[in-house]
N, C-alpha and C positions, 0 to 999 in steps of 0.2 A: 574718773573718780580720783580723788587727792589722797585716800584712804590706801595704809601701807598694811601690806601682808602684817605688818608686829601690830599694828593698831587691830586688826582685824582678831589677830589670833591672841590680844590681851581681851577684847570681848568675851571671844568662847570660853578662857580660863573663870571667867567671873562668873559664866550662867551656870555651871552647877552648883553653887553658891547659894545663891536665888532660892529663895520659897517661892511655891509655886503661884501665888497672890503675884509676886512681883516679877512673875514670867511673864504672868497674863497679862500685867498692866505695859510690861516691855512691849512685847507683841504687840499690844495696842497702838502703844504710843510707834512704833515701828512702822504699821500701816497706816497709820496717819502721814505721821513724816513719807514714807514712798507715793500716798495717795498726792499731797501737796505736793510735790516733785514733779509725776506725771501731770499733773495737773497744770504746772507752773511750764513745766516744755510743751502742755499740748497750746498755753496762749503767747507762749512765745513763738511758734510755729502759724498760729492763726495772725498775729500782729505781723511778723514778716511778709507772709503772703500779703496782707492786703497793703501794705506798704508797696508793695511788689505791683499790684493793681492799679491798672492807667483809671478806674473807676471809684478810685478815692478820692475822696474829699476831704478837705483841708477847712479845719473852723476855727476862727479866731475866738472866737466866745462860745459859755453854755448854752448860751439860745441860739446861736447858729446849729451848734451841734442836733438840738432839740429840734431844731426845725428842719435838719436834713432827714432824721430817724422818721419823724412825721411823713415828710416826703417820700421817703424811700417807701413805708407802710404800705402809700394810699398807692402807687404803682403797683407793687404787689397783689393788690386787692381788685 
């Protein structure tokens, strides 16, 4: 994290500040932002592996693509 001990601890000075409407809406807006985070590392984690994978496929076009997802379906099934 790029986030410095003064940055951190100029936040905490602000939240008793805060009415309590605009804790909640922090909070919120809080778990959203950590929710997109986790979020964004768990498909950068799934794009590496399959990058990683001798069973990737490479498509030059959106109908390639479209027709490998097809394919891949009907094996499945």
């Amino acid at each position: 994290m790029n986030t410095t001990v003064s940055e951190i601890d100029h936040i905490k000075e602000m939240l008793p500040v805060l009415p309590e409407t605009a804790l909640h809406e922090l909070r919120t807006f809080v778990d959203y932002l950590a929710d997109r985070e986790r979020r964004r590392k768990e498909l950068v984690e799934r794009v590496l592996k399959a990058e990683k994978s001798p069973e990737t496929i490479r498509c030059a076009t959106p109908d390639e693509f479209i027709q490998a997802i097809m394919s891949a379906d009907n094996v499945e099934n």
